[in-house]
C-alpha positions in Angstrom: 26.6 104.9 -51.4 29.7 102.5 -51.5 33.2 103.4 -49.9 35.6 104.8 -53.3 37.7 102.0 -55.3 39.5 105.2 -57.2 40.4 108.8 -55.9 40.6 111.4 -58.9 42.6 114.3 -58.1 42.4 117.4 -60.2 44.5 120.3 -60.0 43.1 123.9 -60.8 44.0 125.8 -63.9 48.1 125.3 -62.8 47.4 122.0 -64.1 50.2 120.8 -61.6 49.7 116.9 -60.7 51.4 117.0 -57.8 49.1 119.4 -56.5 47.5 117.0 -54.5 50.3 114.7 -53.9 51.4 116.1 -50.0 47.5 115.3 -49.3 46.9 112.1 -51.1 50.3 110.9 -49.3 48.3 111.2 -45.9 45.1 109.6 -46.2 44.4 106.2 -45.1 41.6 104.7 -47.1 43.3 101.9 -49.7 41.4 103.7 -53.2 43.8 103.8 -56.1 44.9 107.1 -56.5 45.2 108.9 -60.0 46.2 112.3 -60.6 45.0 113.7 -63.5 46.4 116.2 -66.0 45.0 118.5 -68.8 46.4 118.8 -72.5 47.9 122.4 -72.8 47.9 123.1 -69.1 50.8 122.7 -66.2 53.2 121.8 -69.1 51.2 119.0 -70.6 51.2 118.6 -74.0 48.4 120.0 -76.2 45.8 117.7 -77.7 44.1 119.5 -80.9 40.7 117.2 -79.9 41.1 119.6 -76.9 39.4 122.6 -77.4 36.8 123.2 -74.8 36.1 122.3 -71.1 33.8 120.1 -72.5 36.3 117.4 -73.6 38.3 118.0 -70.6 34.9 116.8 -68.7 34.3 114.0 -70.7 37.5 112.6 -70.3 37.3 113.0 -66.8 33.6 110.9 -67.5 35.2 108.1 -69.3 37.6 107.4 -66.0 34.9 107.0 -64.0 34.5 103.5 -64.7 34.1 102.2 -60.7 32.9 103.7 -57.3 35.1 106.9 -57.3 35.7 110.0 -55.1 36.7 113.0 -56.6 38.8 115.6 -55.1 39.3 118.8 -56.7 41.0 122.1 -56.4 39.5 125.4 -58.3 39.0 125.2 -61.7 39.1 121.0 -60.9 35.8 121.7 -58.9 33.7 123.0 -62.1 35.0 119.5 -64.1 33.8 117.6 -61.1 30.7 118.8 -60.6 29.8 118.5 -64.2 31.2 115.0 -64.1 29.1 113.9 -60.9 25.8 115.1 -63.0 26.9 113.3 -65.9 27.6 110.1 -64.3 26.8 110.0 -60.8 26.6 106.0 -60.5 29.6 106.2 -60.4 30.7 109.0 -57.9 30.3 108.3 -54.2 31.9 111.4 -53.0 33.6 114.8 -53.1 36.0 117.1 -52.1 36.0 120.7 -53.8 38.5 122.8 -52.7 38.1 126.7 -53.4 36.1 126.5 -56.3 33.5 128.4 -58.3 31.7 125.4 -58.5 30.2 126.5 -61.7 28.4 129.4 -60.3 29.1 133.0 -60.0 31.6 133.8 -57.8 32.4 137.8 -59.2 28.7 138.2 -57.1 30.5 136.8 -53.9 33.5 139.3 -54.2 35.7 137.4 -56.1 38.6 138.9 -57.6 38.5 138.7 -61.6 41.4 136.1 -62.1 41.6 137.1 -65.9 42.7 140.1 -64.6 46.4 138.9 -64.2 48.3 137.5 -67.0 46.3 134.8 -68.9 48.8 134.2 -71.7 49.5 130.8 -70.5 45.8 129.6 -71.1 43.9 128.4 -74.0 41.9 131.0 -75.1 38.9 128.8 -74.7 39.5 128.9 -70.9 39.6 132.5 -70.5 36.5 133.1 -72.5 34.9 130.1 -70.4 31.4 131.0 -68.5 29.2 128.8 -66.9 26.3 128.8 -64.3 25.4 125.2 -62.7 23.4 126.7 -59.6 20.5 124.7 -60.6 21.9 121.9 -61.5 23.8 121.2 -58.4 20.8 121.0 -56.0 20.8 117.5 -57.9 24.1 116.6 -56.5 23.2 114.1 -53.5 26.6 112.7 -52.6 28.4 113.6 -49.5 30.6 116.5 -50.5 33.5 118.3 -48.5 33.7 122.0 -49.1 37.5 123.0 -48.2 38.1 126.8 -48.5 40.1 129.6 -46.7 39.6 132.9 -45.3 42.4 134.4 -46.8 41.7 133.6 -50.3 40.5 136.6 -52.8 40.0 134.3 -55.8 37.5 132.3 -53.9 36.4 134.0 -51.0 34.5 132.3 -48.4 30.9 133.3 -49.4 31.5 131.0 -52.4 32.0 128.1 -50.1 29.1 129.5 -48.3 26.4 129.4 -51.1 27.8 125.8 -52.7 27.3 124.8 -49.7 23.5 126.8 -49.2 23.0 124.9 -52.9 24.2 121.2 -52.5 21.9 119.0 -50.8 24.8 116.9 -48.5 27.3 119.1 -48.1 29.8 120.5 -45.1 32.1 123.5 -45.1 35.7 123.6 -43.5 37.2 126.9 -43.3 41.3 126.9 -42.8 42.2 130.2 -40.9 44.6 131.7 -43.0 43.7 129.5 -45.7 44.5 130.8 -49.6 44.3 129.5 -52.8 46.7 127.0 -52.4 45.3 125.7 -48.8 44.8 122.1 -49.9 48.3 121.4 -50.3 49.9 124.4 -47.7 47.4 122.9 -45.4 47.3 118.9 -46.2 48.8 117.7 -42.7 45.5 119.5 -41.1 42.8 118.8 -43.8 44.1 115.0 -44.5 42.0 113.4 -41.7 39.0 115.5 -42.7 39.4 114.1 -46.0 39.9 110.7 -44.7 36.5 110.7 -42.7 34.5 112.2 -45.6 35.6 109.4 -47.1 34.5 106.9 -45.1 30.5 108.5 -44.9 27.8 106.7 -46.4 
């Protein structure tokens, strides 16, 4: 598997594209760097040909046009896993940070998110579901689990069992670490990210 040419950054459902930024500012490896936003989320502006996860994935897919790596936070994770099945020629590695994955976290004691105040969402998000446990056995990239033990959205036994599931995969647990670890956190986890990177 090559070295990256482009890192993808995705934020989680904030859709905040400088979630990443403290992080990305740290690493060493020369990729292009390209931070990616969502119509209707984190302020950007809605795109009617928007109406599922599904078109948020494939426009994710239609960027991957060279050896890429892509790092993810949360909801980010799910749209880089499905993107790394859909077109993994093109991905060389990742980085999920506190994601479901695209499995079932509530099994793994993970607080109900749509619990709180979802009026900010497309309703399409909050009615999303999905369950990619067998599909991401198929993942064979190198991939970077970041999660912490602080975090009741994505506890640590969902790191855990992504990482039980995916075939190359190591899990980093920040002490203290909470939803928001990749970027709290990005002075400690940058040169973890910077020697994932450089795996073959």
């Amino acid at each position: 598997m090559s070295t990256p040419e482009q890192l993808l950054f995705l934020p989680g459902a904030s859709g905040n594209k400088t979630f990443w930024q403290p992080l990305a500012d740290l690493l060493s490896t020369p990729a292009a760097r390209r931070f990616v936003g969502y119509p209707d989320f984190g302020g950007e502006p809605t795109d009617p040909a928007v109406t599922s996860l599904d078109d948020i994935v494939q426009r994710v897919v239609a960027m991957l046009d060279r050896p890429t790596a892509l790092i993810a936070q949360s909801m980010g994770g799910v749209i880089a896993v499905r993107a790394a099945l859909e077109k993994p020629q093109f991905v060389t590695h990742l980085v999920l940070s506190v994601t479901s994955g695209g499995i079932d976290t509530a099994a793994l004691g993970a607080q109900e998110w749509r619990a709180g105040d979802t009026s900010k969402f497309p309703e399409w998000f909050v009615s999303f579901r999905s369950d990619l446990s067998d599909q991401i056995a198929s993942i064979t990239q190198p991939v970077l689990l970041l999660w912490g033990d602080n975090d009741p959205l994505s506890p640590v036994a969902v790191g855990e069992r992504l990482n039980a599931l995916l075939a190359n995969s190591t899990l980093h647990v920040v002490h203290g670490g909470e939803h928001d670890l990749a970027s709290v956190h990005a002075q400690a986890l940058a040169p973890l990210v910077d020697a994932h990177l450089m795996a073959r």
